[in-house]
matplotlib code that plots the C-alpha trace (Angstrom):
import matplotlib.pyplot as plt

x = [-1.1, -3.2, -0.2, 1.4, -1.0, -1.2, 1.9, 2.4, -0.4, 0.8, 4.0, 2.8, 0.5, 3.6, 5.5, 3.0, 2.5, 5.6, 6.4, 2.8, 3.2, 6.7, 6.0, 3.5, 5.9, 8.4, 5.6, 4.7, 8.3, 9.5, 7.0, 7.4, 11.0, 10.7, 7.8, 9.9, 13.2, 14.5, 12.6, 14.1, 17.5, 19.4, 22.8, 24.3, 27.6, 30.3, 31.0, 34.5, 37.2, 36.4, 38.4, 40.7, 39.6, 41.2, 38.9, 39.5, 38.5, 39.4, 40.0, 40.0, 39.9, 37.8, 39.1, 35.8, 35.5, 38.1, 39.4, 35.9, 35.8, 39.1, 38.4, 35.1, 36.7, 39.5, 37.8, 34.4, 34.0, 32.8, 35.6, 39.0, 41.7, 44.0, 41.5, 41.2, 43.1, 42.6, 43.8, 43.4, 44.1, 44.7, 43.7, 45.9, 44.1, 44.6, 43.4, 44.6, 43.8, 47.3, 48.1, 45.6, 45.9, 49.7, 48.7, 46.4, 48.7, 51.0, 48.2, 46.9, 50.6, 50.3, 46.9, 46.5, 48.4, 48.0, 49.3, 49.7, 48.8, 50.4, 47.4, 43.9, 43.1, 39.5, 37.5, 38.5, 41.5, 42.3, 40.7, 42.4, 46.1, 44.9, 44.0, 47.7, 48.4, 45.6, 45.8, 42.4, 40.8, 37.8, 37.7, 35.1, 35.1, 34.3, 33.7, 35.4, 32.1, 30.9, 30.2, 29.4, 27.3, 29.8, 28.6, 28.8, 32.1, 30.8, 27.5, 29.0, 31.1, 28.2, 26.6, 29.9, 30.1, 27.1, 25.9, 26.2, 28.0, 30.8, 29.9, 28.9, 31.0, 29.9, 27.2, 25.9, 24.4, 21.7, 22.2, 20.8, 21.5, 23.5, 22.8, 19.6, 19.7, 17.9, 14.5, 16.7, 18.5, 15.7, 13.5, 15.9, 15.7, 12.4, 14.0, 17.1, 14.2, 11.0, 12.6, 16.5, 15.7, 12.5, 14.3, 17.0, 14.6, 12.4, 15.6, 17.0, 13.6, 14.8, 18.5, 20.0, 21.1, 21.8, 24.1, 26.6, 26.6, 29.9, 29.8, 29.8, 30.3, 32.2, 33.6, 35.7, 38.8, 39.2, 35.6, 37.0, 40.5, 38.4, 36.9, 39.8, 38.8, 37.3, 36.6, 38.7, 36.9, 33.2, 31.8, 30.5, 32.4, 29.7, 27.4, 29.9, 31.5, 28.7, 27.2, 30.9, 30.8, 27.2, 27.7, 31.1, 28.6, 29.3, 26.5, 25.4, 23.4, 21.9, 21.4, 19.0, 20.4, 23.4, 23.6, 25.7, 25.4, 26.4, 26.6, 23.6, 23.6, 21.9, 21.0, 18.7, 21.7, 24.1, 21.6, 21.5, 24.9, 25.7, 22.5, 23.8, 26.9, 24.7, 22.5, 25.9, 26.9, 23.4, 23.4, 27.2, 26.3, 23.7, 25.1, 28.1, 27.1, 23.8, 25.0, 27.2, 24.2, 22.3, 24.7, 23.9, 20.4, 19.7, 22.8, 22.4, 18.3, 18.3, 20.0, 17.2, 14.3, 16.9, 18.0, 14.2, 13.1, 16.0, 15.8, 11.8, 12.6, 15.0, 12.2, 9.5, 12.0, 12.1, 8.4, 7.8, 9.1, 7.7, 4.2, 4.7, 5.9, 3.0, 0.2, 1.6, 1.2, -2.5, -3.5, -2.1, -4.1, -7.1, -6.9, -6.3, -9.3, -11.6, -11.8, -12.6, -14.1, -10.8, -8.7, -10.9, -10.9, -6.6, -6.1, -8.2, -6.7, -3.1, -4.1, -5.2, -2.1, 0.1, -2.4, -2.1, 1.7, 1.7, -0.4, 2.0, 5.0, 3.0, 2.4, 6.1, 7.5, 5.4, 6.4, 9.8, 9.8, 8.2, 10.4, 13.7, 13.2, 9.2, 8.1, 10.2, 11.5, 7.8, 8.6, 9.9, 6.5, 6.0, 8.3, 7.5, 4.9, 7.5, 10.3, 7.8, 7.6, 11.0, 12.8, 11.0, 11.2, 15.2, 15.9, 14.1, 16.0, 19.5, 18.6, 17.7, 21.5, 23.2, 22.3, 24.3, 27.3, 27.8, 27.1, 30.0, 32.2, 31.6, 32.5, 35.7, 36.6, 36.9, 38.1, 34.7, 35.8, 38.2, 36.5, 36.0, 36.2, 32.8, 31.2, 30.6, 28.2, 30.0, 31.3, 28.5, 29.8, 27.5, 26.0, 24.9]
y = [-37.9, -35.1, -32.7, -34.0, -33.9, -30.5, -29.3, -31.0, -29.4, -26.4, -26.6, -27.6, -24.4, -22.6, -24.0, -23.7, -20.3, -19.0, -16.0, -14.9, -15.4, -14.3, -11.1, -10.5, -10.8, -8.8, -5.9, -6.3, -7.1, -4.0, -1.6, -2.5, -1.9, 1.3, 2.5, 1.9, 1.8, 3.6, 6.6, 7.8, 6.6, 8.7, 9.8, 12.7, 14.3, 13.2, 14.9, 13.5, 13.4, 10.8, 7.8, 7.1, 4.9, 2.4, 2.1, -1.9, -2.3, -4.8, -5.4, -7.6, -6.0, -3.1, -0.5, 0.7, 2.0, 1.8, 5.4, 6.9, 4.9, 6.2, 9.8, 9.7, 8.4, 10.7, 13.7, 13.9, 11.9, 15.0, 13.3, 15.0, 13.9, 12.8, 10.5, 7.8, 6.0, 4.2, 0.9, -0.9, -4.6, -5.6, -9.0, -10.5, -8.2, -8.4, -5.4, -1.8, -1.6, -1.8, 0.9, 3.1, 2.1, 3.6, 6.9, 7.6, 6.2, 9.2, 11.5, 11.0, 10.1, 8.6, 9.0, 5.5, 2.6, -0.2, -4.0, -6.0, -9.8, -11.3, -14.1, -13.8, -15.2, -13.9, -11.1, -12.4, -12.7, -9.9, -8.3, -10.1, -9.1, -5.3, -5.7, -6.6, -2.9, -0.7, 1.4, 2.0, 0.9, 0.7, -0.8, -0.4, -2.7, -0.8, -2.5, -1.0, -0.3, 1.2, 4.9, 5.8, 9.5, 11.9, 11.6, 7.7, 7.6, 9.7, 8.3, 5.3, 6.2, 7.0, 3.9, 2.6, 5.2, 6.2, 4.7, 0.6, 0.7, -1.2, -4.8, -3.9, -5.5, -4.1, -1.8, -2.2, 0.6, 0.6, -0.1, 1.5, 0.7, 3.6, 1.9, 2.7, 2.0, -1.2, -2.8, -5.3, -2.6, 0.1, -2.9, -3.8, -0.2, -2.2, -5.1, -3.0, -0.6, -3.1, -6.5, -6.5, -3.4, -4.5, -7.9, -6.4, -3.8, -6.9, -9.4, -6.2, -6.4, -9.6, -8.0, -10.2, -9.9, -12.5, -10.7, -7.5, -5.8, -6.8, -4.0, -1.1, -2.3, -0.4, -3.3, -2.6, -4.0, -6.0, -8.1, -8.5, -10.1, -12.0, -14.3, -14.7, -12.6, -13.0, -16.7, -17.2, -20.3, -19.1, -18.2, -14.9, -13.4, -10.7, -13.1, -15.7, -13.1, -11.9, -14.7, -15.6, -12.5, -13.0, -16.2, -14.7, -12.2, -9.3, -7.1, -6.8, -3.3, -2.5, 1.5, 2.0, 6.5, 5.3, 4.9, 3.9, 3.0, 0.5, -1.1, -3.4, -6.6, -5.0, -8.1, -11.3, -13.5, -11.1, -11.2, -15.0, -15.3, -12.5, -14.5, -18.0, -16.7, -15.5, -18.5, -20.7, -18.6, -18.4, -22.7, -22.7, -20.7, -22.5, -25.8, -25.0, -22.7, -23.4, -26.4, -23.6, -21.7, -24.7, -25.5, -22.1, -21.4, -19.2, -16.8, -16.9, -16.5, -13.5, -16.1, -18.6, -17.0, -16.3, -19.9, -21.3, -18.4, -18.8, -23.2, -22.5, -20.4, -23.5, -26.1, -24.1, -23.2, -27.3, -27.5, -24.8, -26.6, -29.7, -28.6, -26.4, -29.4, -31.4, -28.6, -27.9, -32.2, -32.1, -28.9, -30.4, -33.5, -31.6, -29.9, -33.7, -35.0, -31.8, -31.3, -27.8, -27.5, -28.7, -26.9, -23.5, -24.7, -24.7, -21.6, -19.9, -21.0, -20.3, -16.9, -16.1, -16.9, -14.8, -12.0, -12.3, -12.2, -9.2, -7.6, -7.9, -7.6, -4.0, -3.3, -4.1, -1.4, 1.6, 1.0, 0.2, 3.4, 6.0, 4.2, 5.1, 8.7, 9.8, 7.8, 9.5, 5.9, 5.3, 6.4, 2.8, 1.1, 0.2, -2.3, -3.9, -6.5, -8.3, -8.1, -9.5, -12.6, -12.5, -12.0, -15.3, -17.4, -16.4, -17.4, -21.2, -21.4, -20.4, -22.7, -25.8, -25.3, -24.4, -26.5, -29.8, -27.8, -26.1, -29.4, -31.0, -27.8, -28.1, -32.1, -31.5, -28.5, -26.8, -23.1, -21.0, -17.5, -17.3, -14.4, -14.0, -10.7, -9.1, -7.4, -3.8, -1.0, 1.9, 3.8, 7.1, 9.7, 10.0, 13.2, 14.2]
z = [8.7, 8.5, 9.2, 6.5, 3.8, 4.9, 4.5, 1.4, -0.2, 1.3, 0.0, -3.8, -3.2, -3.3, -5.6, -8.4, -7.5, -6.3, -8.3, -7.3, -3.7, -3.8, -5.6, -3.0, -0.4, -1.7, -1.8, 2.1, 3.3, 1.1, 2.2, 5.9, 5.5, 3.5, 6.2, 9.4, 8.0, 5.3, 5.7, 9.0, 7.9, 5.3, 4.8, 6.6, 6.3, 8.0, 11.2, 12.1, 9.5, 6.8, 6.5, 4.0, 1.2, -1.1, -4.3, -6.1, -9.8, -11.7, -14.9, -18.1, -21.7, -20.8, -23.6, -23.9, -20.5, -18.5, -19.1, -18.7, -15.2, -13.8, -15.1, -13.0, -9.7, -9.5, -10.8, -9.9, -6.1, -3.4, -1.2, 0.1, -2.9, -0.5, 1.3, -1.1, -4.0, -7.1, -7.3, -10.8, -11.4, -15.2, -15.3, -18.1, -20.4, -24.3, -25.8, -25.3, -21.4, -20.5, -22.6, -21.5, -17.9, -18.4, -20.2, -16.9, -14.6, -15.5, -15.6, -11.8, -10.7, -7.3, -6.9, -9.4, -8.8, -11.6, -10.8, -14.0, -13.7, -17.0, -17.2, -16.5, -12.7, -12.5, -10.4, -7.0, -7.6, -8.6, -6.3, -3.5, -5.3, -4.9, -1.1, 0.0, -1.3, -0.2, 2.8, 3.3, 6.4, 3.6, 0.1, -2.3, -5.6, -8.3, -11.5, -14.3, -16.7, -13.2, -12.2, -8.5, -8.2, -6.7, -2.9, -2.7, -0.8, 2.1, 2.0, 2.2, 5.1, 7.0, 7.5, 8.8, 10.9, 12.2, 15.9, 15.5, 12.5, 14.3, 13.2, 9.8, 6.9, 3.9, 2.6, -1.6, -3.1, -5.5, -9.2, -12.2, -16.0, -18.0, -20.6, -22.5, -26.1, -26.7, -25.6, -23.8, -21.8, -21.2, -20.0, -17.2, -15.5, -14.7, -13.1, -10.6, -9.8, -9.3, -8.4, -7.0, -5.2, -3.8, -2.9, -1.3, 0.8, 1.3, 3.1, 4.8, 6.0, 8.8, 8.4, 5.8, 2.1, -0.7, -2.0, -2.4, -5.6, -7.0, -9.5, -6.6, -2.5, 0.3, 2.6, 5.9, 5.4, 8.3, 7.4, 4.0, 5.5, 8.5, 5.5, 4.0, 0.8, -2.0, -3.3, -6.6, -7.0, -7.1, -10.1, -8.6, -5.5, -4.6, -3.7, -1.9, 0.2, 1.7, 3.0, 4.3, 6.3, 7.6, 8.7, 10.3, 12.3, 10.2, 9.4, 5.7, 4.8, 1.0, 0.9, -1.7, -1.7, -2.7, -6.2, -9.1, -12.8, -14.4, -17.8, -18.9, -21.3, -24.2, -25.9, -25.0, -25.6, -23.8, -21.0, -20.7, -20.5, -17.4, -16.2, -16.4, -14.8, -11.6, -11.6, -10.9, -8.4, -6.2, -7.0, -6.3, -2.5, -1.7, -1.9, -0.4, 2.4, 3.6, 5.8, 7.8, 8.2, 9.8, 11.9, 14.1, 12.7, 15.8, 15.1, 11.0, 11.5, 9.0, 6.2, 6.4, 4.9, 2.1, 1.6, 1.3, -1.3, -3.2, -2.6, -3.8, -6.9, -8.2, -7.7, -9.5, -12.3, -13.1, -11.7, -14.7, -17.7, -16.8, -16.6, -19.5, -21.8, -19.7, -20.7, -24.2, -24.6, -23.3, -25.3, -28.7, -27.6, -27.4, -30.6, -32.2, -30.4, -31.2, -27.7, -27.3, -23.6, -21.9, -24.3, -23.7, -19.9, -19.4, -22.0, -19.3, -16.5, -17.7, -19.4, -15.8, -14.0, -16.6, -15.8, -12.4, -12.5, -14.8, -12.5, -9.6, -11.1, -12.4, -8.6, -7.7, -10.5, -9.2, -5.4, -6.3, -8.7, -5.9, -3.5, -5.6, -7.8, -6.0, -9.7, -12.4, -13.3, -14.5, -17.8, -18.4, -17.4, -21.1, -20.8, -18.0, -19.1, -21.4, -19.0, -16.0, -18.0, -19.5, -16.5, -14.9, -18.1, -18.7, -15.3, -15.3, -18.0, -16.6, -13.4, -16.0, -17.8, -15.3, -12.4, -13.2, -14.5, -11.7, -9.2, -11.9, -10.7, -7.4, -7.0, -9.0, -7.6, -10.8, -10.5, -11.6, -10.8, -14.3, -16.7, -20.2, -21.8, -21.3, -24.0, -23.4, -24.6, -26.2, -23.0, -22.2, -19.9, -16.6, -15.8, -12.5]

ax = plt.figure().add_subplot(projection="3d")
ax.plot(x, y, z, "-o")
ax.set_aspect("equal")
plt.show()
């Protein structure tokens, strides 16, 4: 009995104050990875000759950017021309993409192939359509707002490569907004630098990820066709596929020196929507996956510690709007009833536990930031404070919408995966 009051203490402890313990452990289980890990692990050139690539991007009324994307990858990639393709999907698009997709088509010749699907099927699918023609042992999906710096192919290459690289199934790089023309948009430099690459150092830590980039990941082919593909019917592939290759007994690796840019929501109701769409993808994994990773806990050990973080994040996200409509209730109450010592007492108390999670969040972004650029990103620290709570408040409530929907999806096997046509920034040119 005592055992059990214990733990359930313990395990209201952490619910009430998960972001504070989590934050905390992102910082040890990131440092401990950066110390003995990453450090002594860099990319080196090639020393046999590279592999020929196949690089995936699909697309869906990308006008804005598409021409910019193509340009980059077959102009500016330090790789051998005639070691990789481009392979573009247009996914029913409505806008001028086809047009422009046929313009560089004759440009590049045979280095671009395009494959037209007349109506839209979604990501995946798409994605899966341009893997029956690639002849790359490797594929890397590219999204088409995406830009890869020039050496990402052969860094790539080199984990797959390199001494135990045989197992591995896919390697994400590290993401960084191009993007920078609204408080929305600078303020999430913050959150790739200080919280998805800490998270990701944090899991590689006990050698699992949550998820591949879907906007920039190098798979081996043959991982990619083990698991049958990509998922048309999640609502986000990325994160689906790579926990079907982990659980396969593929290896999943997040190199934080390989980086690409990529084009950031720049509004608050643009950024609920791309994060609604990732919240129903993390609920739609979880509920549909974790029971295969149960089933051999001892082989899918690094997947575990994943499941319960992300299981504790969607408790306190309904643990946090109750008790916020509970606290609101008893400090309106106070004020009615003149009852200034309790009302003092909880603003305290609260005011204390935002501090607290500024604070940390603050720690996060400068070991994230000298982890990444030596702290060049720094420069961006003035918006931290209002993204640390942002970030955690838009997310409780993406979990909140999102959950039932996306149990409703699940029972009726309703097809997620389908796009809409993203909104993009006005396309900027990356220099390097």
């Amino acid at each position: 009995m005592i055992i059990i009051d214990l733990l359930k203490n313990m395990f209201i402890f952490i619910v009430v104050f998960y972001p504070i313990i989590g934050g905390l452990l992102f910082i040890f289980l990131s440092f401990f990875y950066w110390l003995f890990m990453e450090k002594i692990d860099k990319p080196q050139y090639l020393k046999e000759e590279p592999p020929f690539i196949s690089i995936l991007v699909a697309a869906h009324n990308e006008e804005l950017t598409i021409e910019s994307t193509i340009n980059h990858l077959e102009r500016r990639m330090n790789y051998p021309t005639d070691k990789y393709e481009v392979i573009v999907v247009d996914d029913g698009s409505t806008d001028r993409t086809k047009d422009i997709l046929l313009r560089l088509q004759k440009l590049y010749a045979n280095r671009l192939r395009v494959i037209k699907i007349v109506n839209n099927r979604g990501k995946a699918a798409g994605l899966n359509i341009a893997l029956g023609f690639a002849k790359g042992e490797f594929v890397l999906s590219n999204d088409a707002d995406s830009k890869p710096e020039i050496d990402a192919l052969w860094k790539y290459m080199y984990y797959f490569e390199r001494k135990g690289g045989k197992k591995l199934g896919a390697v994400t790089g590290n993401m960084l907004p191009i993007n920078k023309t609204t408080i929305v948009s600078e303020a999430q430099q913050n959150e790739l630098n200080s919280i998805i690459g800490l998270i990701k150092r944090a899991q590689l830590s006990f050698g699992g990820l949550f998820a591949f980039s879907g906007a920039n990941t190098m798979y081996r082919k043959q991982a990619v066709l083990d698991v049958g593909g990509w998922q048309a019917e999640q609502p986000t592939e990325d994160i689906a596929i790579s926990w079907d290759m982990q659980i396969a007994g593929w290896k999943a690796f997040f190199a934080p020196h390989i980086r690409f840019y990529m084009d950031v929501p720049e509004t608050l109701r643009d950024l609920i929507k791309q994060r609604k769409r990732w919240t129903s993808g993390g609920l739609y994994v979880l509920l549909t996956k974790s029971f295969s990773v149960f089933r051999s806990p001892r082989r899918n050990f690094a997947l575990i510690p994943i499941i319960i973080d992300y299981a504790l994040s969607i408790v306190w996200s309904f643990f946090f709007w109750i008790s916020l409509l509970v606290y609101v209730i008893i400090q309106i109450t106070c004020l009615l009833n003149n009852d200034w010592s309790i009302f003092t007492s909880n603003l305290y108390f609260a005011s204390m536990i935002v501090i607290i999670e500024i604070i940390v969040g603050l720690v996060q972004l400068m070991m994230a930031s000298y982890f990444n650029d030596g702290g060049k990103s720094l420069k961006y620290i003035i918006f931290a404070p209002w993204y640390i709570l942002i970030y955690w408040m838009v997310n409780a409530y993406t979990v909140l919408t999102e959950t039932i929907p996306t149990i409703k999806k699940i029972i009726e096997g309703e097809n997620g995966g389908v796009w809409t046509s993203p909104k993009r920034s006005k396309d900027r040119g990356l220099e390097q």
